[in-house]
C-alpha positions, 0 to 999 in steps of 0.5 A: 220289206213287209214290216220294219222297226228300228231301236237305237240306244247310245253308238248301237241302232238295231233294225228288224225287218221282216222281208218275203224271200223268192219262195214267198216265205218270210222271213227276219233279219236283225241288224246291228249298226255300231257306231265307230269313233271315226266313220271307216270304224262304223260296224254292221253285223246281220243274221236272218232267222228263217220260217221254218226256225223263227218259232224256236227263236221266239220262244228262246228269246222270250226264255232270256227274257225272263232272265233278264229282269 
């Protein structure tokens, strides 16, 4: 792991790691950990956005941004 940061609010902690593949590209994984009623009920959910797609992401996540205030 290169870089880390973890956010949590309430049953959700999200975790964003930027990670070095075999290749040496980087690249993010953004993880979701939901919390269950019972401990078998926790859920963890992963998607991983590529270098060569990260900039398309980031621009359509600042896009939502905005959208969202």
């Amino acid at each position: 792991v290169i870089f880390s940061k973890a956010l949590s609010s309430q049953r959700r902690k999200y975790y964003l790691d930027v990670k070095m593949a075999k290749n040496g590209s980087k690249y993010l994984v953004i993880s979701e950990q939901v919390v269950g009623d019972t401990p078998d009920k926790n859920e963890r959910h992963r998607i991983m956005i590529f270098d060569d797609t990260f900039n398309e992401f980031a621009s359509a996540i600042d896009e939502i941004k905005g959208q969202m205030k």
